[in-house]
MARLO-408917 format. One line per field, with one value per residue (C-alpha): residue number from 1; residue in three letters; x, y, z. Coordinates in Angstrom, 1 decimal, always signed. Example, Ala and Ser with C-alpha at 12.3 -4.5 7.8 and 13.67 -1.06 7.14 Angstrom:
BEGIN
resi c(1,2);
resn c(ALA,SER);
X c(+12.3,+13.7);
Y c(-4.5,-1.1);
Z c(+7.8,+7.1);
END
This chain:
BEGIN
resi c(1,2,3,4,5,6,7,8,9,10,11,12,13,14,15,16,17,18,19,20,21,22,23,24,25,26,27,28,29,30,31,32,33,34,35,36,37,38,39,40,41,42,43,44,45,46,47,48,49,50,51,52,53,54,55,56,57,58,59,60,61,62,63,64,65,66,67,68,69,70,71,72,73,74,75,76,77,78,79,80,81,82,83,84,85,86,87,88,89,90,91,92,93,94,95,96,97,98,99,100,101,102,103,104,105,106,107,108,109,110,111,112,113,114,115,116,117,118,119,120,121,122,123,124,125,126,127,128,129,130,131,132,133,134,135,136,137,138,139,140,141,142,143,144,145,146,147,148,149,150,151,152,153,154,155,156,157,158,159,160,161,162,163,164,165,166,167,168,169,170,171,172,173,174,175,176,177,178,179,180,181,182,183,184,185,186,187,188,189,190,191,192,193,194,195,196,197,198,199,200,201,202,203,204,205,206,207,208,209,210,211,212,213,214,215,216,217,218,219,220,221,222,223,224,225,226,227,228,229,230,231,232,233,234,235,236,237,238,239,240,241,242,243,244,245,246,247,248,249,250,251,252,253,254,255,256,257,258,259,260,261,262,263,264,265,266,267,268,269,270,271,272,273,274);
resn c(UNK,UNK,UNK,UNK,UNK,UNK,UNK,UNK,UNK,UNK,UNK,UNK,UNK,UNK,UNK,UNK,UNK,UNK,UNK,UNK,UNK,UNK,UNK,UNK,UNK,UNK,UNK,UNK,UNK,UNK,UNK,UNK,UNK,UNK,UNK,UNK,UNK,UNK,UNK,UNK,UNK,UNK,UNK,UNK,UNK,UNK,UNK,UNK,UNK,UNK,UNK,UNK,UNK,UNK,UNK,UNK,UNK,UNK,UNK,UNK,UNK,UNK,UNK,UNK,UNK,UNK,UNK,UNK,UNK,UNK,UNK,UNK,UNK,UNK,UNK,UNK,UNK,UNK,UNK,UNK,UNK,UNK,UNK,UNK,UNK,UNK,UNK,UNK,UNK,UNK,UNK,UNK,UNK,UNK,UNK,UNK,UNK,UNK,UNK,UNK,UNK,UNK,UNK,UNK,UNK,UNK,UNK,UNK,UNK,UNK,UNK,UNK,UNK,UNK,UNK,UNK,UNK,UNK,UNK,UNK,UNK,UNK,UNK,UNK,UNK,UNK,UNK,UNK,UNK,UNK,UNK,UNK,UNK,UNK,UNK,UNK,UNK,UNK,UNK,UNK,UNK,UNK,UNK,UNK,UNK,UNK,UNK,UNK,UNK,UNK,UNK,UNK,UNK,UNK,UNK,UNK,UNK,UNK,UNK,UNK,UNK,UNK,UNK,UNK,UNK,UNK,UNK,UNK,UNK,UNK,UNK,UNK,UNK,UNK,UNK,UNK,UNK,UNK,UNK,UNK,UNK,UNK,UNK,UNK,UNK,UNK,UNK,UNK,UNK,UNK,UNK,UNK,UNK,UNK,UNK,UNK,UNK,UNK,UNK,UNK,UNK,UNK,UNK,UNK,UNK,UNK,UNK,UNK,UNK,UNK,UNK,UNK,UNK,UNK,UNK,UNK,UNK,UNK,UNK,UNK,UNK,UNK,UNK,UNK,UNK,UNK,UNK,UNK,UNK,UNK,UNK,UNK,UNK,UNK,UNK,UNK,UNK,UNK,UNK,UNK,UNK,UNK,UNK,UNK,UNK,UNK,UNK,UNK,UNK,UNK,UNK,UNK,UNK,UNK,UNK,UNK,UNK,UNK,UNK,UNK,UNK,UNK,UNK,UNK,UNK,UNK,UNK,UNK,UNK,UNK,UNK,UNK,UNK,UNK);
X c(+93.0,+95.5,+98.6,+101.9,+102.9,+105.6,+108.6,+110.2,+112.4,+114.2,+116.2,+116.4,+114.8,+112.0,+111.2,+111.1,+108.7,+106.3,+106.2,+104.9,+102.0,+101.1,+101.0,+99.3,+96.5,+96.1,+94.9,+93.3,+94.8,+95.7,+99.2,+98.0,+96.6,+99.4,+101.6,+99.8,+100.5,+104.3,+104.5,+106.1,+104.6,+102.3,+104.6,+107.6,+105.4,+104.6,+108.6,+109.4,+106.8,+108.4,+111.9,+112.7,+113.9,+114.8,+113.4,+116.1,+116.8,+114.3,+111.2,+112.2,+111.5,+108.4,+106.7,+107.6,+105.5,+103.1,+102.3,+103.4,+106.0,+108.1,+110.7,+110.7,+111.7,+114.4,+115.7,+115.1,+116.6,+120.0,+120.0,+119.2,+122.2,+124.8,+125.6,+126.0,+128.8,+126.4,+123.1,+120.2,+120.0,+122.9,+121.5,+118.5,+120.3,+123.1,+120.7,+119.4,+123.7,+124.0,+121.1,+122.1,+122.6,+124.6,+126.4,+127.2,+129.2,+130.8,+133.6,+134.8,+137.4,+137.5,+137.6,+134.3,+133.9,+133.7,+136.8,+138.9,+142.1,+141.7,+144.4,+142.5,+139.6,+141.7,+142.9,+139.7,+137.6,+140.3,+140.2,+136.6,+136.0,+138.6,+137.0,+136.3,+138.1,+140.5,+138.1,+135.6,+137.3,+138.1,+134.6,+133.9,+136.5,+135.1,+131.3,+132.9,+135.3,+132.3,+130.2,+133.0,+130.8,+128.5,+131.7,+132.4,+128.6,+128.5,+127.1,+127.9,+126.9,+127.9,+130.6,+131.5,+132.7,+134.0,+136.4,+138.0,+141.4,+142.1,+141.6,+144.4,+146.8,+145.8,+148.1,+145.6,+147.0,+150.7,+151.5,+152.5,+149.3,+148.1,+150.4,+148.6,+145.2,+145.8,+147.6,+144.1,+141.9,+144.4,+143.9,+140.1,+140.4,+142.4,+140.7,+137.5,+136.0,+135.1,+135.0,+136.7,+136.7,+139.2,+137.3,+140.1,+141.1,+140.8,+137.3,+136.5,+132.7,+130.1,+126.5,+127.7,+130.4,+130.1,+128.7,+128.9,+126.0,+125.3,+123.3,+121.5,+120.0,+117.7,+115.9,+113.1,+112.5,+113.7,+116.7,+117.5,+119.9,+121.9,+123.2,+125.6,+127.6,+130.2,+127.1,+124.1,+122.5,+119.4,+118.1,+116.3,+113.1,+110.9,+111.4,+112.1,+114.6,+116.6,+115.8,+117.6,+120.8,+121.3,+121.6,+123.9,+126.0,+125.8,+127.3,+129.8,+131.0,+130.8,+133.6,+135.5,+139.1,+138.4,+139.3,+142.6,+143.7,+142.2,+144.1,+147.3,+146.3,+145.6,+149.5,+150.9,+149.6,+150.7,+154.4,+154.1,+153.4,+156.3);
Y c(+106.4,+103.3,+103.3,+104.5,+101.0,+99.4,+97.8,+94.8,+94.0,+97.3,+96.3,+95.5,+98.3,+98.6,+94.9,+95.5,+98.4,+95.9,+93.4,+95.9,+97.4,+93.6,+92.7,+95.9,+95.7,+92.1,+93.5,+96.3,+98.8,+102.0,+103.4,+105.4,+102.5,+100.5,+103.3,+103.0,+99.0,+99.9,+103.2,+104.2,+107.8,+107.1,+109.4,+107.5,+104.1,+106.1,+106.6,+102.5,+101.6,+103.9,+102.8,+107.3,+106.7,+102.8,+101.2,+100.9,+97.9,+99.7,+100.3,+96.5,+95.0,+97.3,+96.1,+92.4,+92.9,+94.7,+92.4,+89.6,+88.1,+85.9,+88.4,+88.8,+92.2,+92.0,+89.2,+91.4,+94.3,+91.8,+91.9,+95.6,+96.0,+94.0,+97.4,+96.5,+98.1,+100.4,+102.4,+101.5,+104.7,+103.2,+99.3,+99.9,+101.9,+98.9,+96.7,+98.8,+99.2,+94.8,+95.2,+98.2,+97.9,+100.5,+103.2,+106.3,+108.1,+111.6,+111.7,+114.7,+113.5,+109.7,+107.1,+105.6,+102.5,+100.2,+100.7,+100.9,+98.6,+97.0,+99.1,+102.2,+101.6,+101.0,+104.2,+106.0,+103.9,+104.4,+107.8,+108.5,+106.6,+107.1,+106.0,+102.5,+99.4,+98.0,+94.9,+96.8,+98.9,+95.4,+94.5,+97.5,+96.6,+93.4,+94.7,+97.4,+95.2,+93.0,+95.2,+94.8,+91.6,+93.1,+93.5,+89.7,+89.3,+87.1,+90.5,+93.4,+97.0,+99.0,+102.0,+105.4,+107.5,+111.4,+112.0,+115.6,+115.5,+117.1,+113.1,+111.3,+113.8,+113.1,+110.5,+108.2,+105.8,+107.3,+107.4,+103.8,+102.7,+105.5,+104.6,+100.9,+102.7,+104.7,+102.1,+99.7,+102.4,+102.1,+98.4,+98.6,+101.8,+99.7,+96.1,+98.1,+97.6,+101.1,+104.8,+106.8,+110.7,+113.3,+116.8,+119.4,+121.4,+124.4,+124.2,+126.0,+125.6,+123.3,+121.2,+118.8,+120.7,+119.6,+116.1,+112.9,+111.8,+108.3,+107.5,+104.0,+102.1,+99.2,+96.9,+96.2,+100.0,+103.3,+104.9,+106.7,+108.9,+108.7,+111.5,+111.4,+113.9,+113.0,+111.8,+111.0,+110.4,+110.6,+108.2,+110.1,+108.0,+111.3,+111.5,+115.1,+114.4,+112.1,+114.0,+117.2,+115.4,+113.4,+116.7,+118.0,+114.8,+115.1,+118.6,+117.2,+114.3,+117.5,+119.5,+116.9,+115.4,+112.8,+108.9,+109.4,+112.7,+111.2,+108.3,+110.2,+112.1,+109.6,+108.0,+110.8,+111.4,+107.5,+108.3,+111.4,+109.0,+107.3);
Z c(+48.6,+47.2,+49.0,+46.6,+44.4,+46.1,+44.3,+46.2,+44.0,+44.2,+47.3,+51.3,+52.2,+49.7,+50.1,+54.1,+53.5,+51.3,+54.0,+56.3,+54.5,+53.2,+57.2,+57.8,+55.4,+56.3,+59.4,+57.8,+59.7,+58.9,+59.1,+62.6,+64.2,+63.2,+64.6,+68.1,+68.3,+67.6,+69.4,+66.3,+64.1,+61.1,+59.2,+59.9,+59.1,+55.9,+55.2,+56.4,+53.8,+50.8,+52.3,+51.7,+55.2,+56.5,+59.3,+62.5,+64.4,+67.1,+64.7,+63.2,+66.8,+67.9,+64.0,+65.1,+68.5,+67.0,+63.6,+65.6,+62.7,+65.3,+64.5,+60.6,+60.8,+62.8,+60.7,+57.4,+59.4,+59.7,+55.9,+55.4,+57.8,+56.1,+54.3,+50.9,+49.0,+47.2,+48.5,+47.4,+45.0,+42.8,+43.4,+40.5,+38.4,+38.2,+37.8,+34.6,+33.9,+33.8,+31.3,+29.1,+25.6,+25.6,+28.3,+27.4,+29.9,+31.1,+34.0,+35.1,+38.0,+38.5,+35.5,+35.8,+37.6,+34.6,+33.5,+36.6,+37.6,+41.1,+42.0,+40.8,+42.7,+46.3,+46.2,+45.0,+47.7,+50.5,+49.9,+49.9,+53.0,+55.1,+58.1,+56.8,+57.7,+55.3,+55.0,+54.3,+51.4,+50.3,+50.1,+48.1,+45.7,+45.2,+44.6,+42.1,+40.3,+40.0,+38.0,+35.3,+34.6,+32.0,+29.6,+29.7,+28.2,+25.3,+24.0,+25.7,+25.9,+23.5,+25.4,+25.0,+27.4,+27.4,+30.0,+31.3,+30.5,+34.2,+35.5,+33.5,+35.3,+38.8,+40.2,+42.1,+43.5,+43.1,+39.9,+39.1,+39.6,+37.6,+34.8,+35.0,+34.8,+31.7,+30.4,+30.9,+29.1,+25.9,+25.8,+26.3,+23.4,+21.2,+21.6,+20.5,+23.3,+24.2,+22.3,+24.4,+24.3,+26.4,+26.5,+27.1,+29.7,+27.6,+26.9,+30.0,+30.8,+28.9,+29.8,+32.2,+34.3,+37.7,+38.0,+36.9,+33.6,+32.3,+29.5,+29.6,+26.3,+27.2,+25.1,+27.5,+28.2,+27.3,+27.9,+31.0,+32.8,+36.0,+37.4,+40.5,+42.6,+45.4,+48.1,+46.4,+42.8,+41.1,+38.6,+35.7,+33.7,+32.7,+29.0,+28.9,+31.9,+29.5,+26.5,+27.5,+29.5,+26.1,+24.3,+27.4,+26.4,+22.1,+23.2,+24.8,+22.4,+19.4,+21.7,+22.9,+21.0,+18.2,+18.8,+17.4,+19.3,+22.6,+22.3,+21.8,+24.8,+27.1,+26.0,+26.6,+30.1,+30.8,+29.6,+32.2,+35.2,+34.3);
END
């Protein structure tokens, strides 16, 4: 039976997992015998190759014995390591993101990452990680603020976003830098350069209550969704998949304030912060 097909491209891990089955087969050796050489399982060669779980420094060495790579792995373990500022889960889908022709989004509790302030993100990185070094939450606001890239395109993505109102009142930040956020999302609103929504506190439960949903339209492919909660997301490419999240999201913009009342809204919480 042919092995799962592999995508290289989709990150450290997955191009790490590639390398090893190529080696492997080159040898023609089957994920057991290849598992003897290494001392490693054949199930855990079966989740290096998929990258579900990533290699360790400890498996990298054994395969470099084992395929005799003059210490490839380890060297392709050093980049794997380098943590990037984002999993590989999110990498793809922000690779789809730079691409999209347009992003349609729902927030329930943090103003999504494309329209943050570099203060913003600080305190919402700082906060979610608090056992991270201050260089490191640097790094992450780099890699985040980065992402703001795809607005600059000569032309760019088409947004609109629905946002609870529950998140303009949170002071992030403390409420200066708050007042700086909201302040940025009225600029982008009234330079055109999104459609922004505020759903109401009032209007209790609806589709998406309790996670995060992004809509992505591609030229090269169809849409998908991206779904995310605190710890982990899931990119969704099944038709049906994005089929009914788009409806969860058309209910959403048909509940939510118009342009005009959001707008107000979103003012109104800035003034507050004041």
């Amino acid at each position: 039976m042919p092995g799962k097909e592999l995508d290289p491209s989709a990150g450290p891990a997955e191009f790490f997992g590639a390398e090893v089955r190529h080696r492997r087969e080159e040898r023609d050796w089957s994920q057991r015998e290849l598992g003897v050489k290494a001392n490693i399982s054949p199930s855990r060669i079966a989740q290096i190759e998929l990258a579900s779980i990533p290699a360790t420094l400890h498996n990298a060495t054994a395969l470099d014995v084992a395929l005799e790579t003059g210490g490839l792995f380890a060297r392709l373990f050093a980049l794997m390591d380098s943590t990037p500022a984002f999993p590989d889960w999110v990498q793809r889908y922000m690779r789809m993101e730079a691409a999209a022709t347009a992003i349609s989004g729902y927030a329930p509790m943090v103003v999504p990452g494309l329209l943050q302030t570099e203060d913003y993100a600080r305190a919402i990185l700082r906060a979610g990680r608090p056992r991270d070094s201050a260089e490191e939450v640097e790094r992450r606001v780099h890699a985040r603020l980065g992402r703001q890239e795809v607005l600059g395109r000569a032309v760019p993505p088409a947004l609109w976003y629905v946002v609870e109102e529950e998140l303009l009142r949170r002071p992030v930040g403390g409420r200066d830098v708050m007042a700086a956020q909201l302040g940025h999302l009225v600029t982008l609103v009234e330079s055109r350069t999104i459609v922004l929504q505020v759903l109401p506190t009032s209007v209790g439960a609806h589709a998406a209550l309790g996670g995060t949903l992004t809509l992505l339209s591609r030229k090269d492919g169809p849409a998908v969704a991206y779904v995310e909660g605190p710890f982990t997301g899931q990119l969704c490419e099944e038709s049906d998949q994005v089929t009914e999240l788009s409806l969860a999201y058309d209910h959403l913009q048909a509940t939510a304030l118009s342009h005009e009342e959001s707008l107000a809204v979103i003012r109104e919480a800035m003034e507050d912060m004041r």
